[in-house]
Every structure is written in C-alpha cells, then in structure tokens.
C-alpha positions as CSV (number, residue, x, y, z in Angstrom):
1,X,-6.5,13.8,10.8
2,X,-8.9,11.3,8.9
3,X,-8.5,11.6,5.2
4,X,-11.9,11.0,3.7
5,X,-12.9,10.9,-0.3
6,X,-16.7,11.8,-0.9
7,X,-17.9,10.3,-4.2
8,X,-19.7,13.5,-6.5
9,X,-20.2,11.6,-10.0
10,X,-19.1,8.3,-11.4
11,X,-19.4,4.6,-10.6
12,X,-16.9,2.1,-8.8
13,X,-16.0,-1.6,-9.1
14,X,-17.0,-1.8,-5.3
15,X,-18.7,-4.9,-4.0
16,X,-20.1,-2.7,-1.5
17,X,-21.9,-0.1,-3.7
18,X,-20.3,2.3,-3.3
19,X,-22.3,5.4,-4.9
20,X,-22.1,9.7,-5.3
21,X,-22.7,11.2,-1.8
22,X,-21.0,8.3,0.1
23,X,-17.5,8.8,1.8
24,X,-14.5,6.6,1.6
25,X,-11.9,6.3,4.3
26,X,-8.5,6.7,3.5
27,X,-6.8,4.1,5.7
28,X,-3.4,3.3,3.8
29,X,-0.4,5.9,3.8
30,X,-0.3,4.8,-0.3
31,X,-4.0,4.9,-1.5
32,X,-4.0,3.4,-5.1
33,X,-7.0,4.6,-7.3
34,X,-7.2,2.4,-10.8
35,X,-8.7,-0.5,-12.5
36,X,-5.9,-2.8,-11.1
37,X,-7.4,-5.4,-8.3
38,X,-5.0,-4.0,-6.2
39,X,-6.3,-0.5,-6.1
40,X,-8.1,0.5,-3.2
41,X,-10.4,2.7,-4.7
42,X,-11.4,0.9,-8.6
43,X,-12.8,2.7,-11.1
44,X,-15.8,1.5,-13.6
45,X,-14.5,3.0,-16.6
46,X,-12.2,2.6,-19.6
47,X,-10.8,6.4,-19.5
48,X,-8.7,5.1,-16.0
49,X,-5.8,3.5,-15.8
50,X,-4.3,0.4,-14.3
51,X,-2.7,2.9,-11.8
52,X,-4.3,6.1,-12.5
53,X,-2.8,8.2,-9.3
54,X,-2.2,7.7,-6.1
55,X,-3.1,10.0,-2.4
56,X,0.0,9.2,-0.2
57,X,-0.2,10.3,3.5
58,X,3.2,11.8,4.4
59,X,4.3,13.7,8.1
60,X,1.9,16.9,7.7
61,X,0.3,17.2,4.5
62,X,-1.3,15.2,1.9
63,X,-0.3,14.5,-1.8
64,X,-1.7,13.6,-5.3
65,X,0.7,11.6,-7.7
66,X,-0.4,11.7,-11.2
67,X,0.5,7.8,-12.8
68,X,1.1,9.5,-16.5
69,X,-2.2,7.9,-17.3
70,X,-2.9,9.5,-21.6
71,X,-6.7,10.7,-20.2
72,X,-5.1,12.6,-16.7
73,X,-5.9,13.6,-13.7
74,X,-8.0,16.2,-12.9
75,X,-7.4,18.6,-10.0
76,X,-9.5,21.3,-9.3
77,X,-10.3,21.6,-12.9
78,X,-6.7,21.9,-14.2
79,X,-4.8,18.6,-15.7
80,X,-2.3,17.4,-13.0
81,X,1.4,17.4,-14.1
82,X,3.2,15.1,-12.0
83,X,1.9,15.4,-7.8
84,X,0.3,17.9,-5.4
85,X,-0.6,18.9,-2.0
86,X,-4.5,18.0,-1.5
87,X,-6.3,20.3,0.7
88,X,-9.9,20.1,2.5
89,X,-12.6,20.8,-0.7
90,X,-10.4,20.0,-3.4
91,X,-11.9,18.0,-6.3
92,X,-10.3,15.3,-8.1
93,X,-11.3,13.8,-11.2
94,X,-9.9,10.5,-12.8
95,X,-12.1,9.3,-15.9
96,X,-16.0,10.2,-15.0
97,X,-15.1,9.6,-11.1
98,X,-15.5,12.8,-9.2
99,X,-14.4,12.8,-6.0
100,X,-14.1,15.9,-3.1
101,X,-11.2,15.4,-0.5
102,X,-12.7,15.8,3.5
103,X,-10.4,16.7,5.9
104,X,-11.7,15.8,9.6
105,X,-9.4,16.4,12.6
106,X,-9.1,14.1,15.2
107,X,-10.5,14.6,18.8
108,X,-7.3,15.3,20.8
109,X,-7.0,13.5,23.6
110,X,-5.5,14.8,27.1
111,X,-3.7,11.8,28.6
112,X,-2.9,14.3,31.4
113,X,-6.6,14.7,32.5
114,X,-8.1,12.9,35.4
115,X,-10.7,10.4,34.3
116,X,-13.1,9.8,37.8
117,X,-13.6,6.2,38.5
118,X,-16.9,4.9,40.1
119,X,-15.9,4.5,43.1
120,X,-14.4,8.3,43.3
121,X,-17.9,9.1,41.8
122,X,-19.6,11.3,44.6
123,X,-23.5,11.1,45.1
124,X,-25.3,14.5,46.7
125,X,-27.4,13.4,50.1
126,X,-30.3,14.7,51.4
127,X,-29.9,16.1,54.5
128,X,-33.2,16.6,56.3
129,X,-33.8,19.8,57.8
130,X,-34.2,20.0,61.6
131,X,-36.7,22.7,63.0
C-alpha cells in the first residue's frame, strides 16, 4: 500500500512548494509532521508544534499519534486524544494544515507468471494461397 497525504488548506516550510491539491508520499514507517527540521512534513504556522503528531506505518494498518501539542490534532473534525487508526478519506488537521489521507494499493505482482522473452516471441506468416 502507498500511504499518500493530499494537501486541502494551509502552507508548508517545503523548499519544493509544496501547495493545496498536491500529494505527499509517505516513505518513512515514522512520518514526523512539526516545525522541527527534522520533520518530514513542516508546517508554516505558529499554532504547530515542534512535534505536532506523527503517521507510523505498522504490519496492516496505519496510525495517528497525537504529540500533546496545547492547539491538537484534528481528526475528522473531533480533537485527537492520544493515537488512531487512519483510513482512506480521513482528514487531519494540525494548525491551519489540512490534509486528506490516500490510500493506493499496490499492483500485485505474480512471480509465478511466465514473462515471454524475445526470442520465444512468435511472429504470424503469410502463407500464400495456392490455386
């Protein structure tokens, strides 16, 4: 599954732009969101924390962990006490930032299946017809 955060509202410290309507790849298995430098995601505003929450990547499923930040985090409307499974469509909020979690499954692969080579690639010939 590829973890994806689409930006809705709010502005980023993001050397690359970043801006509402683009999408951010979740890549670690600890995804920091804050003001802190080492955040991956870094908010432009003074209602976030240092270490405002974090989306951790676990076995099957996907969790929010509030950091205890005195503004919150926002899930779906409702404050954030503590952590919570994230699901396709959710909404997050952290200061202004809104954000929507995408889901995208991964194309399965079939090691099993028989990939034809060129040379086992067969060409149809014309066969003249004989009267």
């Amino acid at each position: 599954m590829v973890l994806k955060l689409r930006i809705l509202r709010g502005k980023l410290l993001d050397p690359r732009g970043h801006s509402a309507g683009q999408e951010i790849v979740v890549r670690a298995n600890r995804f920091l969101i804050g003001t802190a430098p080492n955040c991956h995601l870094r908010c432009a505003s003074r209602l976030v924390g240092r270490y405002h929450c974090a989306v951790e990547s676990e076995a099957d499923r996907v969790v929010l962990h509030d950091g205890g930040n005195i503004t919150g985090t926002y899930l779906n409307g409702g404050r954030l006490e503590g952590s919570a499974c994230l699901f396709h469509g959710d909404r997050l909020r952290v200061g202004r930032l809104e954000l929507e979690v995408v889901m995208v499954a991964e194309p399965q692969s079939n090691p099993g299946a028989i990939q034809p080579s060129r040379r086992a690639t067969m060409r149809p010939t014309m066969q003249r017809a004989t009267a």
